[in-house]
C-alpha positions, 0 to 999 in steps of 0.5 A: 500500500503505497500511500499507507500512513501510519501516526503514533500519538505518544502517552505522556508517560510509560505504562498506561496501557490504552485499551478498548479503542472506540469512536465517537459520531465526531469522528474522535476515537476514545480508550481507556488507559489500564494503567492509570484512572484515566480515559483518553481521546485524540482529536483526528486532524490535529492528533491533539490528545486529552486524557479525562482523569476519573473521580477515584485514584484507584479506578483501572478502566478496562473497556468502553463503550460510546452511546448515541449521545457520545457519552462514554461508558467504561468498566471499572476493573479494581473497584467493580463499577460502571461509570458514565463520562459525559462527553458534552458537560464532562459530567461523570456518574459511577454505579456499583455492578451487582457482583461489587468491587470483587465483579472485576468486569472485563468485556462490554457491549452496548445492545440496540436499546441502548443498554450497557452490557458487561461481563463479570468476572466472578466464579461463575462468569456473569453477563449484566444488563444496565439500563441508562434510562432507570440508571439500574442493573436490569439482568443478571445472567449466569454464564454455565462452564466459563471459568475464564475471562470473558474478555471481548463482547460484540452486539450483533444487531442483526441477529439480536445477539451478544457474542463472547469470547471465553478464556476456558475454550467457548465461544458464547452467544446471548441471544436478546428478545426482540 
């Protein structure tokens, strides 16, 4: 590919592990830094970068999801959380998830309701639903035989369905009523 480019955006400073890269309807594309208890965005034309420091020191954001009012929605690996960064009043609101600060959450997807998914890392594995609109947890679901990581969600519009990828060797598919 002759006219390839590719730009590299330095992070102000070592191990801050971004993760879980995502764009915006602007066109700016969001991660979450893993090794800090930050977000971090990149204006596309200027390859400007700002990082959002989130309210707890302790917070290790692990995934993201944006919504369609380019508010950013990411888990909360040490503290078991969900939290919501208002793009537009830099607002930030946290809620417990059902398993608490020992739910570890990994993979998330955001379904055509606009309901927030993720995947909790206890023993069992559990997939929880949470509803923006109530601003409440609206499903609990059990995962039979993950004993690993549920570490990458996908919505599947289509077929109104969540695909996982699990640690322990399954492939799993949460299929959504319509």
């Amino acid at each position: 590919m002759e006219n390839s480019k590719i730009d590299l955006v330095p992070l102000p400073q070592k191990g801050l592990r971004p993760y879980g890269i995502k764009i915006d309807s602007r066109g700016r594309p969001w991660a979450v830094l893993f090794g800090s208890n930050r977000l971090v965005s990149i204006d596309p034309d200027s390859l400007r970068l700002w990082q959002v420091e989130l309210p707890d020191r302790r917070s290790r954001p692990r995934r993201l999801e944006i919504d369609a009012s380019d508010n950013i929605w990411y888990s909360d690996y040490s503290r078991g959380m969900l939290g919501r960064y208002d793009s537009v009043s830099g607002e930030i609101d946290e809620w417990p998830l059902p398993g608490g600060e020992n739910a570890l959450p990994y993979g998330m997807a955001l379904d055509a309701r606009g309901n927030i998914w993720l995947a909790e890392g206890n023993n069992p594995n559990r997939l929880v639903a949470f509803d923006p609109k109530r601003e409440a947890f609206i499903h609990v679901i059990s995962v039979p035989n993950a004993r690993g990581s549920i570490r990458h969600m996908y919505f599947d519009a289509r077929g109104n369905a969540i695909w996982f990828g699990e640690d322990s060797n399954y492939i799993g598919r949460l299929q959504l009523p319509r």
